[in-house]
C-alpha positions in Angstrom: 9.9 -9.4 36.5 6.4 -10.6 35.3 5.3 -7.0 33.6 8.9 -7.4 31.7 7.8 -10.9 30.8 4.8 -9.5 29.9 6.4 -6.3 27.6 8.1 -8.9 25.7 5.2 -11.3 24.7 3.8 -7.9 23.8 6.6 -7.2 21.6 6.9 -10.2 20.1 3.0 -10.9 19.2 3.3 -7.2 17.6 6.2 -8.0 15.7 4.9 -11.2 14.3 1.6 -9.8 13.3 3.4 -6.8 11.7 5.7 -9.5 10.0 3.1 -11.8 9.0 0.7 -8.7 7.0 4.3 -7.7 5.3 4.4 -11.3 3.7 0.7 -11.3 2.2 0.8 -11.9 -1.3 0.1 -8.8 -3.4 -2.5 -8.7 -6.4 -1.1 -8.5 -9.8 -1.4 -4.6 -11.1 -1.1 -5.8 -14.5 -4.2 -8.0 -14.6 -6.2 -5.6 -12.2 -5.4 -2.7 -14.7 -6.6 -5.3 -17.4 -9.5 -5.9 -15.5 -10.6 -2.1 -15.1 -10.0 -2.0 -18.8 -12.2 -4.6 -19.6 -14.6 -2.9 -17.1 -14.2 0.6 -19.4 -14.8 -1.3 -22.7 -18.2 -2.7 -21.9 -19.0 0.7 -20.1 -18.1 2.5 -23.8 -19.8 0.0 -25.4 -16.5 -1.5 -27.5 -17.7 -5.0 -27.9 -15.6 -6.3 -30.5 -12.6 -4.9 -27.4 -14.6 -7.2 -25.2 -14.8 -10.0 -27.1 -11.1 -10.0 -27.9 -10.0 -9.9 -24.3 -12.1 -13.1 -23.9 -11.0 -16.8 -23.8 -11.5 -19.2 -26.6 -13.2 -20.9 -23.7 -16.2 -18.4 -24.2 -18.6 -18.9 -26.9 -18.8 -15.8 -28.7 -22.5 -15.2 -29.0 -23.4 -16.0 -25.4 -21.1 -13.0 -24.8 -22.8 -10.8 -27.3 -26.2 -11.8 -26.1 -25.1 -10.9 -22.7 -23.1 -7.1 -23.0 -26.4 -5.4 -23.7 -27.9 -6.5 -19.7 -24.5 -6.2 -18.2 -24.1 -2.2 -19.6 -27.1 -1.5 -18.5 -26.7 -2.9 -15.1 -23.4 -0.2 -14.9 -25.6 2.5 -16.5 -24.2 5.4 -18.5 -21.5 7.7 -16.3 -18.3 8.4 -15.6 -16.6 5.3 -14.3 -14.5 6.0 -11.0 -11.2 4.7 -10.1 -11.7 1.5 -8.9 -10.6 -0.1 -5.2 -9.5 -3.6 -5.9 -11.0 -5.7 -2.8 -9.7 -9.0 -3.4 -7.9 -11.4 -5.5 -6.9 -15.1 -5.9 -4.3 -16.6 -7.9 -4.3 -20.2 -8.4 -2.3 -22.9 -10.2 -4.0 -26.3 -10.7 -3.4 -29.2 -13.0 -6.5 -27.5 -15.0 -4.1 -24.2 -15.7 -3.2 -20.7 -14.4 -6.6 -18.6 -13.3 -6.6 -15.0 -11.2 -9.4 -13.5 -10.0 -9.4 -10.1 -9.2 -12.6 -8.1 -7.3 -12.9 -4.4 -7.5 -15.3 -1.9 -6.7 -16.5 1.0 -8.4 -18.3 3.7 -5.7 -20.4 6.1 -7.9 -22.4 8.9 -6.5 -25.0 6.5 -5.8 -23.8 3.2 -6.0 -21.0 0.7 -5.8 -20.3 -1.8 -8.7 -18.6 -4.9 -7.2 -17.1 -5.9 -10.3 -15.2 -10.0 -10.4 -13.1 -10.7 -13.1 -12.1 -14.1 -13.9 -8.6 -14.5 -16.2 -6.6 -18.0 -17.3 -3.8 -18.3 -18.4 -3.8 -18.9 -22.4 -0.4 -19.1 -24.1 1.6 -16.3 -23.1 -1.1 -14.1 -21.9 -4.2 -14.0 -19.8 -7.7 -13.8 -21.1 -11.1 -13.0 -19.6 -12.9 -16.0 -18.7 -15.7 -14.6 -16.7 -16.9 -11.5 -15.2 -19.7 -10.8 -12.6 -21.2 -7.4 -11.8 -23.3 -6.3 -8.6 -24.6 -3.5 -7.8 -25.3 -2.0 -4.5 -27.4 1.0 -4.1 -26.3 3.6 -1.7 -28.6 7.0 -2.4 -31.1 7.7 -4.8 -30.4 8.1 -8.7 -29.5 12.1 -9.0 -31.5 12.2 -12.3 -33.7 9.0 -13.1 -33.5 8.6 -17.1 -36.6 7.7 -19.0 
């Protein structure tokens, strides 16, 4: 009797974790794709794409002054696919934001990229964007 009693807290525990991960909230692929976008327009250098993703929020030449560190932080190479790794949507009385994280793993490192979006009329502009980067190996060819 106790080892049945004990199969079926077993059960149930499994059950409820296995229902609880089914009712996470998902990220939004829209804004993730917008955010790897974003993420392949400073990498190709379009900067007038950049600044038009942005929010009115921004001022313009802050941004400007800013894409030529952030590119080189990302370097020059093909971008990989990235792995989104978090995301938060909130509604406040101060608007709609979503942030998403993503990672990029190159050959030799991982850019953990956050991009910050609000809610501006009927579509979502960037209002901030963060990149780290994490070594993992040696450069394969150091450029000078």
């Amino acid at each position: 009797m106790y080892l049945r009693t004990l199969g079926a807290v077993a059960a149930v525990s499994t059950l409820a974790a296995c229902t609880f991960n089914a009712n996470l909230p998902k990220s939004d692929p829209a804004l993730n794709a917008e955010a790897q976008a974003f993420y392949g327009d400073l990498a190709a250098g379009q900067d007038e794409a950049l600044l038009a993703r942005m929010s009115s929020k921004n001022d313009a030449g802050a941004i400007r002054a800013q894409i030529p560190m952030l590119r080189n932080i990302i370097a020059n190479a093909p971008i990989p696919e990235p792995k989104v790794v978090g995301f938060q949507s909130v509604t406040s009385t101060q608007g709609r934001f979503y942030r998403v994280q993503q990672d990029y793993a190159y050959p030799d490192r991982v850019a953990h990229v956050e991009t910050n979006f609000v809610k501006e009329g009927d579509g979502w502009k960037v209002l901030g964007f963060n990149v780290n980067i994490t070594m993992t190996a040696a450069p394969a060819e150091a450029t000078i």
